[in-house]
PyMOL Python script that loads the backbone (N, CA, C, O; Angstrom):
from pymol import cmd

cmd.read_pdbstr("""\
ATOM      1  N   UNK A   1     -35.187  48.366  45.003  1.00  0.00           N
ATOM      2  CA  UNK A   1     -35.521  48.102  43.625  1.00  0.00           C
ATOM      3  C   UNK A   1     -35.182  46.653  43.289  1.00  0.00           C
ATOM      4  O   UNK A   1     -34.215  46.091  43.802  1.00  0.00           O
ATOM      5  N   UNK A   2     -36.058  46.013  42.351  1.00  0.00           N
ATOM      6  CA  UNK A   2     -36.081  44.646  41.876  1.00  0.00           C
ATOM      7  C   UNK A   2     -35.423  44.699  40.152  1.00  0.00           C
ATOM      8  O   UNK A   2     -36.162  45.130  39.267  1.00  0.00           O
ATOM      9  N   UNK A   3     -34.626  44.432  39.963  1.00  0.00           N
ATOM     10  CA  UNK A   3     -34.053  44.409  38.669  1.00  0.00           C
ATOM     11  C   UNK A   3     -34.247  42.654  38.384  1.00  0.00           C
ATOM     12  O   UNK A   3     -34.042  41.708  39.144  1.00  0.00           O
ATOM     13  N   UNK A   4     -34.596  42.685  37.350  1.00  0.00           N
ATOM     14  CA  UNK A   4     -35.614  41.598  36.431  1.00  0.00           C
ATOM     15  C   UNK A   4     -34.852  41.133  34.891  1.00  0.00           C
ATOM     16  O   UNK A   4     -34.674  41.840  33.899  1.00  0.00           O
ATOM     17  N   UNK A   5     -34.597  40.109  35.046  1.00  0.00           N
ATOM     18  CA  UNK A   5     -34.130  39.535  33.873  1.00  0.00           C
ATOM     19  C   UNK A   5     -35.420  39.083  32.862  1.00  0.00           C
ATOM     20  O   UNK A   5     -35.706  39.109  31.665  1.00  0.00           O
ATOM     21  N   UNK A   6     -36.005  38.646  34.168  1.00  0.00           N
ATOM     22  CA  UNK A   6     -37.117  37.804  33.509  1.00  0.00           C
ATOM     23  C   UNK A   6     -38.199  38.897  33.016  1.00  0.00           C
ATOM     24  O   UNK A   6     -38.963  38.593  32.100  1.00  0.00           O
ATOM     25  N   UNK A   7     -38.246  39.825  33.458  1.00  0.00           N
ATOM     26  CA  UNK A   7     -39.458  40.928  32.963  1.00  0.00           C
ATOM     27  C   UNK A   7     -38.539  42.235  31.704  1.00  0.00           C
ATOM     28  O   UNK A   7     -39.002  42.971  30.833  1.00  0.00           O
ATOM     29  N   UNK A   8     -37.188  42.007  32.172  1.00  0.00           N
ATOM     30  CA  UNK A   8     -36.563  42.865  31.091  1.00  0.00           C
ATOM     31  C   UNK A   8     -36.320  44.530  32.050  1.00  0.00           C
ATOM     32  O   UNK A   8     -35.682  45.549  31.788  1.00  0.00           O
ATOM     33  N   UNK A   9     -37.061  44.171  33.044  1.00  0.00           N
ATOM     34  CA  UNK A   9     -37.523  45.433  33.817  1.00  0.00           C
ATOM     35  C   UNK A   9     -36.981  45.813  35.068  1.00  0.00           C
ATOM     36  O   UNK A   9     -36.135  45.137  35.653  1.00  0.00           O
ATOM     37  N   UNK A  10     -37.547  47.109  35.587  1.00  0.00           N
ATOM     38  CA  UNK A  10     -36.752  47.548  37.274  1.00  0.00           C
ATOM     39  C   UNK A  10     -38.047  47.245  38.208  1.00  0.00           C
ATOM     40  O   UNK A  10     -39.007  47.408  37.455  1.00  0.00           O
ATOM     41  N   UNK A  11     -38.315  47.040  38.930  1.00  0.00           N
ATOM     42  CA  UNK A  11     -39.701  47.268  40.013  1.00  0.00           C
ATOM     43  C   UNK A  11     -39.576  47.999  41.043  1.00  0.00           C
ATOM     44  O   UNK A  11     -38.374  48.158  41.255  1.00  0.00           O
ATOM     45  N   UNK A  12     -40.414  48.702  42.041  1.00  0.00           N
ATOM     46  CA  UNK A  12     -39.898  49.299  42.842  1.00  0.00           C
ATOM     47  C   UNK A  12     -41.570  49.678  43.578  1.00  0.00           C
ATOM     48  O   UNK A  12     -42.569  49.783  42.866  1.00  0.00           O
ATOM     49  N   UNK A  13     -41.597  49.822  44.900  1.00  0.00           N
ATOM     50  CA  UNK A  13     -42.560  50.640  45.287  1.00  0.00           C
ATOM     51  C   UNK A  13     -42.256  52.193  45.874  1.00  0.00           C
ATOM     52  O   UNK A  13     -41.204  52.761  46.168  1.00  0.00           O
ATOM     53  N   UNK A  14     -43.476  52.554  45.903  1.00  0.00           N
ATOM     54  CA  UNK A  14     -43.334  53.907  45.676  1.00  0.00           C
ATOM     55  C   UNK A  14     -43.463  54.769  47.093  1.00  0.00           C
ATOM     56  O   UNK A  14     -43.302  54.035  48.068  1.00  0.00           O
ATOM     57  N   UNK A  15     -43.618  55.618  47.297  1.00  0.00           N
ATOM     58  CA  UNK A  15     -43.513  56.278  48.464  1.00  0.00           C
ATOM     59  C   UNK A  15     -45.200  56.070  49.219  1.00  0.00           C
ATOM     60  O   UNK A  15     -45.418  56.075  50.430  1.00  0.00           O
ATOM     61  N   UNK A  16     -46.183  55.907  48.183  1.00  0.00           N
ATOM     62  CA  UNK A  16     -47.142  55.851  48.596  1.00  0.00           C
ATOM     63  C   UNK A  16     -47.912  53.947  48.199  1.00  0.00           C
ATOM     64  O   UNK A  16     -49.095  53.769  47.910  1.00  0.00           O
ATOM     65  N   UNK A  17     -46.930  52.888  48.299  1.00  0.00           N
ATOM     66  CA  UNK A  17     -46.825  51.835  48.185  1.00  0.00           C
ATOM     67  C   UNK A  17     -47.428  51.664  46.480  1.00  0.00           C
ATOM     68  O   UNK A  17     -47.652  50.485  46.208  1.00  0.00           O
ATOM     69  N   UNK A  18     -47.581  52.195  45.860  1.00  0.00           N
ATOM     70  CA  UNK A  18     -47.539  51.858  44.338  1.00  0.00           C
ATOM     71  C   UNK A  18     -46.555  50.943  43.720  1.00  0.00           C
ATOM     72  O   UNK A  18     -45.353  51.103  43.932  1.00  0.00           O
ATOM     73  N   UNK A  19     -46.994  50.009  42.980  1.00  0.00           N
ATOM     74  CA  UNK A  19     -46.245  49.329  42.346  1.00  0.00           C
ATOM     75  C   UNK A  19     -45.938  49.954  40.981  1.00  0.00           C
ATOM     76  O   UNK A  19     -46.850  50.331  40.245  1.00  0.00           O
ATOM     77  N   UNK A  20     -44.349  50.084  40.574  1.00  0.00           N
ATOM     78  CA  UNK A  20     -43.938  50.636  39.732  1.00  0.00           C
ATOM     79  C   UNK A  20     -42.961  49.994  38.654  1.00  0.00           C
ATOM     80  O   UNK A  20     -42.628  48.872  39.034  1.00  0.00           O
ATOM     81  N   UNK A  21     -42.434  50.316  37.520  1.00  0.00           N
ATOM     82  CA  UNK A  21     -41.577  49.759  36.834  1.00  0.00           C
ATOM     83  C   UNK A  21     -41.009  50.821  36.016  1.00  0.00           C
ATOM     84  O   UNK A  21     -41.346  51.999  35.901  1.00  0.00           O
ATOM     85  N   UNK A  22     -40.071  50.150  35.471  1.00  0.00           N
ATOM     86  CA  UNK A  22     -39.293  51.153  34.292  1.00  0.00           C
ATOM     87  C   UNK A  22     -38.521  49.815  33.335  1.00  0.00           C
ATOM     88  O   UNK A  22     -38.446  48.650  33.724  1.00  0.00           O
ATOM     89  N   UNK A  23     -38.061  50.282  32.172  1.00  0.00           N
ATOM     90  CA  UNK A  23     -37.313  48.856  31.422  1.00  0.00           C
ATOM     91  C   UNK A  23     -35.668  48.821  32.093  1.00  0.00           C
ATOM     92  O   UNK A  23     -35.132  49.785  32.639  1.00  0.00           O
ATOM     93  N   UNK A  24     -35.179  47.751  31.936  1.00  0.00           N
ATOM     94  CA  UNK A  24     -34.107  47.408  32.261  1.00  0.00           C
ATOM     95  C   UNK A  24     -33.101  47.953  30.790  1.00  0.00           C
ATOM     96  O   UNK A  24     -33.520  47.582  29.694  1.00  0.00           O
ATOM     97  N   UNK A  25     -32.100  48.621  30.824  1.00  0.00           N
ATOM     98  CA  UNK A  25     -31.210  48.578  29.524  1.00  0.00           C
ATOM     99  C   UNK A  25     -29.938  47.654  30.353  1.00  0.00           C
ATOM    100  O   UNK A  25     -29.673  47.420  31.532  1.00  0.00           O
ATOM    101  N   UNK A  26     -29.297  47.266  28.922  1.00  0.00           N
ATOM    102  CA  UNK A  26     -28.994  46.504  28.724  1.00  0.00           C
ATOM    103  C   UNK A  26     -27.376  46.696  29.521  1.00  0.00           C
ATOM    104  O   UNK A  26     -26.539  45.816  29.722  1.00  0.00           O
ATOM    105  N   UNK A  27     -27.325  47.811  29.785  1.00  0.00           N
ATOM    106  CA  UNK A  27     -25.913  48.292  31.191  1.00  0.00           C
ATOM    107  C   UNK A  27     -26.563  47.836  32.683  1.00  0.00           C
ATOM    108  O   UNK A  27     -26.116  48.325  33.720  1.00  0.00           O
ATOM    109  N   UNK A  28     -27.674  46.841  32.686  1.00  0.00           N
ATOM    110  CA  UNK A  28     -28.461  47.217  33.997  1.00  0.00           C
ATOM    111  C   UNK A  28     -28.789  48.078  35.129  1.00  0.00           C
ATOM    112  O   UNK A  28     -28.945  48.022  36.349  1.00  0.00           O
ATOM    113  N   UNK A  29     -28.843  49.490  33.456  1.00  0.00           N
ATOM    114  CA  UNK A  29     -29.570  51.163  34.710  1.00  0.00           C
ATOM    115  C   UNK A  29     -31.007  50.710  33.788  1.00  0.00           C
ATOM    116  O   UNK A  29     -31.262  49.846  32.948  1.00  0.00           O
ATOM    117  N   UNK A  30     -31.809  51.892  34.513  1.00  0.00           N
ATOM    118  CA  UNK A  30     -33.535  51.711  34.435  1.00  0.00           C
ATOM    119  C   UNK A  30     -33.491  53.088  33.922  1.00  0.00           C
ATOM    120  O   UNK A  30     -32.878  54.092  34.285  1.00  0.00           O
ATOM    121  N   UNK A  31     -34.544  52.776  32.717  1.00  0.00           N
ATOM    122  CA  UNK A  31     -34.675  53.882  31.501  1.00  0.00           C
ATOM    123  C   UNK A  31     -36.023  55.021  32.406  1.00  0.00           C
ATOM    124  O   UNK A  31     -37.150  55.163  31.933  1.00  0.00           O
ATOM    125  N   UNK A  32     -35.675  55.531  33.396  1.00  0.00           N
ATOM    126  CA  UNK A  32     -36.555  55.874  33.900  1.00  0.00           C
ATOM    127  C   UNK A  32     -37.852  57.177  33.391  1.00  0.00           C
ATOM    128  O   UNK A  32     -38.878  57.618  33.909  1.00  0.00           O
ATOM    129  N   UNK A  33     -37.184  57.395  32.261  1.00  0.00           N
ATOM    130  CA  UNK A  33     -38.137  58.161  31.061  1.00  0.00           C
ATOM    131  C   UNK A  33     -39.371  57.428  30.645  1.00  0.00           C
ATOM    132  O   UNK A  33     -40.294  57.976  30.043  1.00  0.00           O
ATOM    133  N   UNK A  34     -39.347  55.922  31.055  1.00  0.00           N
ATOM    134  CA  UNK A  34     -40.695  55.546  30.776  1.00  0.00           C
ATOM    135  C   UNK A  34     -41.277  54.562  31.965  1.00  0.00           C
ATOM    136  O   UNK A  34     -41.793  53.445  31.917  1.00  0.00           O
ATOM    137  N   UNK A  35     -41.057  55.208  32.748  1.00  0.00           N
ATOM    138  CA  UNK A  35     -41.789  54.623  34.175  1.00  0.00           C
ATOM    139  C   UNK A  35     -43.234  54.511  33.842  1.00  0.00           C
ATOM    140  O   UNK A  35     -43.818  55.272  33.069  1.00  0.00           O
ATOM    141  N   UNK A  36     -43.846  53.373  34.565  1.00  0.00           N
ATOM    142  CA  UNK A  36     -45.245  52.996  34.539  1.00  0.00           C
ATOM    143  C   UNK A  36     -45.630  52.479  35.436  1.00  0.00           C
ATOM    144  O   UNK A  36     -44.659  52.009  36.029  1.00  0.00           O
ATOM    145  N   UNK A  37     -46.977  52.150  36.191  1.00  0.00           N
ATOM    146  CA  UNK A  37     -47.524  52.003  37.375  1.00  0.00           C
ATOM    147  C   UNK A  37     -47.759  50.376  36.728  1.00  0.00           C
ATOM    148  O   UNK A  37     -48.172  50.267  35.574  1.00  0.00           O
ATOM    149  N   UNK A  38     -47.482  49.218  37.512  1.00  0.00           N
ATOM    150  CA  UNK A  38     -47.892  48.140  37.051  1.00  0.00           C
ATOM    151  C   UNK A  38     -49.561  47.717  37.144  1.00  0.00           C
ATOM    152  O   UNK A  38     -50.065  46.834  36.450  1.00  0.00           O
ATOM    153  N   UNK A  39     -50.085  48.304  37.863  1.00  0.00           N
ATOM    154  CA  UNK A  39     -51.318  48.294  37.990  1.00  0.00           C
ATOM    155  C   UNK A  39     -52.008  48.640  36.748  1.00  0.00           C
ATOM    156  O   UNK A  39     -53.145  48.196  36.590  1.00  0.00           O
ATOM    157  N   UNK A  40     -51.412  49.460  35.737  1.00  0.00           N
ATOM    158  CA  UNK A  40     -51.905  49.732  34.201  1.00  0.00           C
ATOM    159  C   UNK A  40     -51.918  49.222  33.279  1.00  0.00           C
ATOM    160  O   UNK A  40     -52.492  49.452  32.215  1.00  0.00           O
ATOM    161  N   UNK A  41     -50.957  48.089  33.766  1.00  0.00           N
ATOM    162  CA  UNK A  41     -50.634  47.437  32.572  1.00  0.00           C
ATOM    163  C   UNK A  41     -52.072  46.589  32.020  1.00  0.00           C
ATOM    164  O   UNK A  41     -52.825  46.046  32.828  1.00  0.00           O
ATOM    165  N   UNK A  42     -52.276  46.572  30.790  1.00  0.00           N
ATOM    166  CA  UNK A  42     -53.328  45.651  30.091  1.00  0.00           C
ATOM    167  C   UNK A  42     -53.158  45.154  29.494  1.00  0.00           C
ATOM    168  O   UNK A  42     -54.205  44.589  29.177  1.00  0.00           O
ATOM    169  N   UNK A  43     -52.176  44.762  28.773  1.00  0.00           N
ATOM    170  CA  UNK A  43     -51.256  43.400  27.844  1.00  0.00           C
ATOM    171  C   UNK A  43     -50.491  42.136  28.758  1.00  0.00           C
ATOM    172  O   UNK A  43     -49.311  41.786  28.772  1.00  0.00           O
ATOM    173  N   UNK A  44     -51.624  41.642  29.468  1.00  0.00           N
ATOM    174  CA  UNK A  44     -51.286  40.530  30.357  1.00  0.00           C
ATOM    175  C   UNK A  44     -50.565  39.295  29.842  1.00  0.00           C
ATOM    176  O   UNK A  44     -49.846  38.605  30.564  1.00  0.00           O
ATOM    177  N   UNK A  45     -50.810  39.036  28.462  1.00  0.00           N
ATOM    178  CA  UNK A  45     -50.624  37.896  27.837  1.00  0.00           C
ATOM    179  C   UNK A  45     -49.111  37.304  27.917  1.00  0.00           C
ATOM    180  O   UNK A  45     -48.306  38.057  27.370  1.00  0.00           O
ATOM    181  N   UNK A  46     -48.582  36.212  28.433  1.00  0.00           N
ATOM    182  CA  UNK A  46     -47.067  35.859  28.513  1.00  0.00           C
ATOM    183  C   UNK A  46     -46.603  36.700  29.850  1.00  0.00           C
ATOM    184  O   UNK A  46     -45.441  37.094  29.942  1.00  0.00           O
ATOM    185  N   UNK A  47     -47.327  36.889  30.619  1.00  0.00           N
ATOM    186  CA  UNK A  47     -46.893  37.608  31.982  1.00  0.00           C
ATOM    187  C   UNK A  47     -47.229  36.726  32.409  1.00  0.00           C
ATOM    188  O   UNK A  47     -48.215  36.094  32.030  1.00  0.00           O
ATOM    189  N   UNK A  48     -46.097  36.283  33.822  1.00  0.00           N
ATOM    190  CA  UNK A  48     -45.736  34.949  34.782  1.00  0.00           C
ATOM    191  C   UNK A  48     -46.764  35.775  36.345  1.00  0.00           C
ATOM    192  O   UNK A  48     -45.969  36.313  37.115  1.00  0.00           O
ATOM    193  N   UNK A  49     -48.163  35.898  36.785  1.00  0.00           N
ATOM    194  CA  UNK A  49     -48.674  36.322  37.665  1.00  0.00           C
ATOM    195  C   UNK A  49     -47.941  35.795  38.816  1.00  0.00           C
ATOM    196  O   UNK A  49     -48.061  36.452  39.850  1.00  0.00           O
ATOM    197  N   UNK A  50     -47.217  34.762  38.857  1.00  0.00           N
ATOM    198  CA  UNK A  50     -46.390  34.397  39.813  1.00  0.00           C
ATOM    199  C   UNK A  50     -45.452  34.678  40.342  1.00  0.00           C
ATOM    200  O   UNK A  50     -45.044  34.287  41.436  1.00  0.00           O
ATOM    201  N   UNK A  51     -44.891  35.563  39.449  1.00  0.00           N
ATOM    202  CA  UNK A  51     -43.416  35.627  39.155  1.00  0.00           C
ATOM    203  C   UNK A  51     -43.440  37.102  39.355  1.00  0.00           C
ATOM    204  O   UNK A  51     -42.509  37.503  40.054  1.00  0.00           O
ATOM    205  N   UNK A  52     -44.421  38.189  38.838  1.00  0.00           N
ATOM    206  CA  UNK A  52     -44.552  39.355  39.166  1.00  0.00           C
ATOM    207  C   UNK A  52     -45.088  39.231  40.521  1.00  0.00           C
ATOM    208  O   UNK A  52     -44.190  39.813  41.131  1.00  0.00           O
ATOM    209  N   UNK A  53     -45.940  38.872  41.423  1.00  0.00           N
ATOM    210  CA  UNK A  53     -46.325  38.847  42.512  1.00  0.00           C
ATOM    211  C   UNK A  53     -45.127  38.596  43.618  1.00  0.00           C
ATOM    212  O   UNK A  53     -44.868  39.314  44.583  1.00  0.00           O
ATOM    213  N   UNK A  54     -44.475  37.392  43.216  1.00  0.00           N
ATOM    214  CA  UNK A  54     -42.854  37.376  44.087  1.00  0.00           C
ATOM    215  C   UNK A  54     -42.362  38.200  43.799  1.00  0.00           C
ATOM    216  O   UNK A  54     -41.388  38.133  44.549  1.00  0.00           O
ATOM    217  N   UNK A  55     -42.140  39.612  42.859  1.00  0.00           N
ATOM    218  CA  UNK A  55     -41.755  40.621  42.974  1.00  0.00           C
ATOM    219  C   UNK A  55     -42.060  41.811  44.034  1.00  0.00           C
ATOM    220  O   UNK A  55     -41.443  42.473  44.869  1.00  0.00           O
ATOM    221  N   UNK A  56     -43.247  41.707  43.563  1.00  0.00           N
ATOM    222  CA  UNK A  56     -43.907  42.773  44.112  1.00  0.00           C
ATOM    223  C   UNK A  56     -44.077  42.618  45.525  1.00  0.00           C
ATOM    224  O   UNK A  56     -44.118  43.635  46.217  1.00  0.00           O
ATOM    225  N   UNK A  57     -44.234  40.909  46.316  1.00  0.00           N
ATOM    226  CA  UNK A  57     -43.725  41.055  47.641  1.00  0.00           C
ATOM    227  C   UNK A  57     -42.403  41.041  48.187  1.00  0.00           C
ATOM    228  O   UNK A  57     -42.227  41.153  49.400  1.00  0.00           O
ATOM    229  N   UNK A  58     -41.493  40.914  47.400  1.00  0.00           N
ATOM    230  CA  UNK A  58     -39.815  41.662  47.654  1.00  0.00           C
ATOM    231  C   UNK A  58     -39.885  42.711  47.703  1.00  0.00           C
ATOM    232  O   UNK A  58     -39.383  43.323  48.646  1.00  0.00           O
ATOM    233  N   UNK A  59     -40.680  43.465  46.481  1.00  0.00           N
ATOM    234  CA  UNK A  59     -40.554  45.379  46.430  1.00  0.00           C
ATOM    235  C   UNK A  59     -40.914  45.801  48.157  1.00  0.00           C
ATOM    236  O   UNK A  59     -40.236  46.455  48.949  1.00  0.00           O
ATOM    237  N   UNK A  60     -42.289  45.114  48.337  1.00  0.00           N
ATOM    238  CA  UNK A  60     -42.963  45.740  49.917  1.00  0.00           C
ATOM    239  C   UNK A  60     -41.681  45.000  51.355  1.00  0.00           C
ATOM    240  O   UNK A  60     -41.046  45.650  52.186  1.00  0.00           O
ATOM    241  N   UNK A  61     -41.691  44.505  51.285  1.00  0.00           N
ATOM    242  CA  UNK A  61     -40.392  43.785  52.324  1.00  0.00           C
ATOM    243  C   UNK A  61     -39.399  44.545  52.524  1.00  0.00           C
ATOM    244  O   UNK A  61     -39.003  44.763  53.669  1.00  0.00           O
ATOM    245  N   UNK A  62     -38.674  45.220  51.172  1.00  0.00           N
ATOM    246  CA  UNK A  62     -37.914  46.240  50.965  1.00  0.00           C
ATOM    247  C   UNK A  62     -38.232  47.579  51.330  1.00  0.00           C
ATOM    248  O   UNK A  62     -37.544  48.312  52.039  1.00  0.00           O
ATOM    249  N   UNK A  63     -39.141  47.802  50.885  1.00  0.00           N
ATOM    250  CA  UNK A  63     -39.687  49.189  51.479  1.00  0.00           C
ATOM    251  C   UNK A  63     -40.067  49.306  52.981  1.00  0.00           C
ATOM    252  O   UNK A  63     -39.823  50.362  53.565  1.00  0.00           O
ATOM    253  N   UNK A  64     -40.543  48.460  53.511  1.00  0.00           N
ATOM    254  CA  UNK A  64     -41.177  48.027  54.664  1.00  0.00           C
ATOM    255  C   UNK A  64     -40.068  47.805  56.044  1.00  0.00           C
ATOM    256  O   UNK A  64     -40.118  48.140  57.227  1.00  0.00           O
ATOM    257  N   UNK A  65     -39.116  47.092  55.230  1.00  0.00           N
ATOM    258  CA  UNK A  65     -37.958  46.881  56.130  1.00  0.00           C
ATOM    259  C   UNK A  65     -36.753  47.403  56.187  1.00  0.00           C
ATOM    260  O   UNK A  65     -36.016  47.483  57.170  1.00  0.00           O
ATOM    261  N   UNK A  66     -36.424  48.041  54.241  1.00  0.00           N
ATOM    262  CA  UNK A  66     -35.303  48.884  54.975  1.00  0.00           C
ATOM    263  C   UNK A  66     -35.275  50.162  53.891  1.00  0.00           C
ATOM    264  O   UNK A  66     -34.306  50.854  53.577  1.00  0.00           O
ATOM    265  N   UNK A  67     -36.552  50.237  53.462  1.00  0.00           N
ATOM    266  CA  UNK A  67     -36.645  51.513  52.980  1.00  0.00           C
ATOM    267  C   UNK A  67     -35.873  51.593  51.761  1.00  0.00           C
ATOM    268  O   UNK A  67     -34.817  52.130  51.425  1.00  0.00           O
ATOM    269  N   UNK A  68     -36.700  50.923  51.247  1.00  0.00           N
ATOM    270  CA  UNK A  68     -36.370  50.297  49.605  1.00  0.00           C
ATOM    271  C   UNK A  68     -34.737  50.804  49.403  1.00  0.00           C
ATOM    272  O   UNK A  68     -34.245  51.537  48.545  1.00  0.00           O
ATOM    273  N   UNK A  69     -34.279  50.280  50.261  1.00  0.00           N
ATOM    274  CA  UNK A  69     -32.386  50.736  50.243  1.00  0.00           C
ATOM    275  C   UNK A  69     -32.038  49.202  49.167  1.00  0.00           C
ATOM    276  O   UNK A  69     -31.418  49.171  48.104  1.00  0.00           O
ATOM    277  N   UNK A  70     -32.540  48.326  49.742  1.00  0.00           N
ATOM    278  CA  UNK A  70     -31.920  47.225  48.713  1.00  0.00           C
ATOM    279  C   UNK A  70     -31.983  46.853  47.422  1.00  0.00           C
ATOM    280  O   UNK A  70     -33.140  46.751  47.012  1.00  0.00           O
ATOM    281  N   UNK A  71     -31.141  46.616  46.641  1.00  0.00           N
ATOM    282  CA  UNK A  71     -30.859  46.163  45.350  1.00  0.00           C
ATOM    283  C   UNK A  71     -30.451  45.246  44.848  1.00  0.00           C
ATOM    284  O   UNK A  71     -29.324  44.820  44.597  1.00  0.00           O
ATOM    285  N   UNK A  72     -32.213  44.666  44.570  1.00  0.00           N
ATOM    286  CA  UNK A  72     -32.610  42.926  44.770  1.00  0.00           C
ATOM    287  C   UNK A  72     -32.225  42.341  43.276  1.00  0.00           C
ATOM    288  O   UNK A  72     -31.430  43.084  42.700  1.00  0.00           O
ATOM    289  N   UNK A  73     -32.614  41.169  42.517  1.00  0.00           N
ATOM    290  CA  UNK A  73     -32.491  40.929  41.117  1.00  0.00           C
ATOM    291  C   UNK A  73     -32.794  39.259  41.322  1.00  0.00           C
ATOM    292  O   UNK A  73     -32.701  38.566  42.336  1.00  0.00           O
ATOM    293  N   UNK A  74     -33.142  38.959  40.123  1.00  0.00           N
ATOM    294  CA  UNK A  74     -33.510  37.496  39.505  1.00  0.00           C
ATOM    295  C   UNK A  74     -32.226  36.876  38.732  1.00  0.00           C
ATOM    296  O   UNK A  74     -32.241  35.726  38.294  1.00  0.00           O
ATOM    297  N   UNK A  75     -31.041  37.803  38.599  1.00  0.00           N
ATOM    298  CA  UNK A  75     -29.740  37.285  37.750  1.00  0.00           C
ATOM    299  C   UNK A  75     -29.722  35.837  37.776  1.00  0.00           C
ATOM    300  O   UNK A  75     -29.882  35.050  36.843  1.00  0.00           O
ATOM    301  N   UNK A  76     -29.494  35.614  39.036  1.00  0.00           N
ATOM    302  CA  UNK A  76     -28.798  33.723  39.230  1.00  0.00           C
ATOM    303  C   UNK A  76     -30.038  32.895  38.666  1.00  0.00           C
ATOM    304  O   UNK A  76     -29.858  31.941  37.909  1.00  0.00           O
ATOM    305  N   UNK A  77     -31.770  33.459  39.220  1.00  0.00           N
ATOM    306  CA  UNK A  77     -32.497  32.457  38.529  1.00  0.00           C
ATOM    307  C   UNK A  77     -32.639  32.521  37.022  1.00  0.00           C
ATOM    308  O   UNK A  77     -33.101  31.650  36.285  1.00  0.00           O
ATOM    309  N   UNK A  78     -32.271  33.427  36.777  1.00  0.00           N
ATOM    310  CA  UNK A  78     -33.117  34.068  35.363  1.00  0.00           C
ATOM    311  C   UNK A  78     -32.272  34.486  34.191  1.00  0.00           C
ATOM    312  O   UNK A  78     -32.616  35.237  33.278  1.00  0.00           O
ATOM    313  N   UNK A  79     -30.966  33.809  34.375  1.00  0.00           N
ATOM    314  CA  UNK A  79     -29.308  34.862  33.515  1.00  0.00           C
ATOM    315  C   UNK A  79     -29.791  35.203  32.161  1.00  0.00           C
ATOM    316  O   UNK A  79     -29.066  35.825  31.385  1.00  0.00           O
TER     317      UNK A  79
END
""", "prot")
cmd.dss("prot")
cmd.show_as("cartoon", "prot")
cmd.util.cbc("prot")
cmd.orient("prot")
């Protein structure tokens, strides 16, 4: 999982490589009552395509390499 300062959010892929999210609260756990597929999202506006994409190839790296065991974050760039 990718915990996100900069998105407010958790990321994560999914068992069937879906890109996923949930919001970040403010204890940095993931409100997972409102999980969403990022692929749905349609309020693009003020979203960094750059910045979610370097996510989303951490999420697969993670999954890929050690089975989304790691628990990644943007803290130091993004406090």
């Amino acid at each position: 999982m990718f915990k996100s300062n900069f998105f407010g959010r958790i990321f994560w892929v999914d068992d069937n490589y879906e890109f996923k999210s949930c919001p970040l609260c403010v204890d940095n756990t993931g409100d997972f009552d409102q999980t969403d597929y990022v692929s749905e999202w349609t309020d693009l506006e003020g979203v960094s395509l750059s910045e979610l994409l370097n996510i989303h190839h951490a999420c697969i790296l993670n999954k890929v390499n050690h089975a989304g065991s790691l628990s990644l974050n943007d803290f130091a760039i993004n406090p």
